[in-house]
C-alpha positions, -999 to 999 in steps of 0.1 A, spaced: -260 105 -29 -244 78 -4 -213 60 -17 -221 21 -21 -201 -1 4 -186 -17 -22 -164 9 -31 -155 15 4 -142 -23 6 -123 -13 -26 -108 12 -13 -103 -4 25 -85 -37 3 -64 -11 -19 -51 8 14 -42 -29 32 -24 -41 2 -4 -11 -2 7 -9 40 14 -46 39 37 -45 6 52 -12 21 63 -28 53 67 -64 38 94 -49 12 115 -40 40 128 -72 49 144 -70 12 152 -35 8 170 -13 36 152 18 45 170 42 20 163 22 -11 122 20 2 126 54 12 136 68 -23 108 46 -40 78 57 -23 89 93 -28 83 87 -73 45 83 -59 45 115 -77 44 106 -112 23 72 -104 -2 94 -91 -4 117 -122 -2 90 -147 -33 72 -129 -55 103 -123 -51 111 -160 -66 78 -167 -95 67 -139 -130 79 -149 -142 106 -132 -109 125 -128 -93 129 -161 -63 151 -150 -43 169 -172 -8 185 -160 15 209 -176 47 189 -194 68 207 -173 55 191 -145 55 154 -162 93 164 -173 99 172 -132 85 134 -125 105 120 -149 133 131 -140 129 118 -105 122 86 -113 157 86 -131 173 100 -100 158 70 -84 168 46 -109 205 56 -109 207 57 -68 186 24 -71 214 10 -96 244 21 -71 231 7 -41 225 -27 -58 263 -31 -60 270 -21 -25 239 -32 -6 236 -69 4 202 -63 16 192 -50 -21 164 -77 -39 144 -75 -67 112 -95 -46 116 -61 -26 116 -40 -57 82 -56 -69 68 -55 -36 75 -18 -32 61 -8 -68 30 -30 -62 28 -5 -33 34 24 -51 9 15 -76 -17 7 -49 -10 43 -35 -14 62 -65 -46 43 -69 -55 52 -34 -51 86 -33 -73 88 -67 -100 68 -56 -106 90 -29 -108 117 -49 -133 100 -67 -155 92 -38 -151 126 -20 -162 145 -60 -195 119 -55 -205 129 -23 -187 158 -8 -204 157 28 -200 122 38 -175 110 66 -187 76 53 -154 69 38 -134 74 71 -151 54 92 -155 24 63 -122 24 58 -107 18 93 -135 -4 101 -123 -31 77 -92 -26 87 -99 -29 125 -117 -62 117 -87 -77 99 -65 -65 128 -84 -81 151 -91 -117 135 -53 -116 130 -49 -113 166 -74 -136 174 -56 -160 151 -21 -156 165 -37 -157 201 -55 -193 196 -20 -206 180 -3 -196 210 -30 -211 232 -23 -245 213 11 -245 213 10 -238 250 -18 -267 252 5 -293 230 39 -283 248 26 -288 284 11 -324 273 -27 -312 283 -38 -323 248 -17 -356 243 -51 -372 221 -41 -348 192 
């Protein structure tokens, strides 16, 4: 059975969101703060795969004890560097868990699609391909803004 594209564009919009949060939540957060927050992925990714169809994960309570605990680690470093960090905001903290979330997400959804169809390479290929296209209309755009500025600043389009 061949996965539908549309879960492939789910998954390609799920992986975007979660880079671009990542990277955007940096110019809120330093690097250790970020850092410490992607690594609870962990327990995001065991709560979610106990709950998307297909998967239905279960995991020992020693193991859910062994998240929990990290996430309290992170919230007591998280907590400390608020006072002493001027680069600490809590726009960053939401972008970073809507990441986080995103990832946990990712990582099950793939599972997903590989437990339909363990043969295809379908997935791969789908997902950088949106991405490519995205890349490259984002260059495109950036490229025909610089082409206009460059148009407007040297007076070659003074009827605008």
């Amino acid at each position: 059975m061949v996965n539908p594209w549309k879960t492939y564009v789910k998954l390609s919009a799920v992986l975007m969101g979660s880079h671009d949060l990542t990277k955007g939540s940096l110019a809120f957060l330093n690097y250790p703060v970020q850092l410490m927050f992607k690594s609870t992925k962990v327990l995001l990714v065991m709560v979610m795969g106990a709950f998307i169809p297909g998967l239905r994960r279960k995991y020992p309570a020693h193991e859910y004890v062994s998240a929990i605990l990290l996430v309290l680690g992170l919230i007591l470093f998280t907590l400390a560097d608020a006072q002493t960090s001027p680069s600490f905001s809590v726009i960053g903290v939401i972008m970073v868990i809507g990441a986080l979330v995103m990832d946990s997400f990712l990582g099950n959804l793939q599972e997903v699609i590989f437990n339909m169809n363990p043969e295809t390479t379908q997935e791969k290929y789908s997902k950088h391909g949106i991405r490519v296209l995205r890349i490259l209309y984002q260059q495109m755009a950036y490229l025909q803004h610089r082409r206009l500025s460059f148009l407007l600043s040297h007076e070659i389009l003074t009827w605008l």
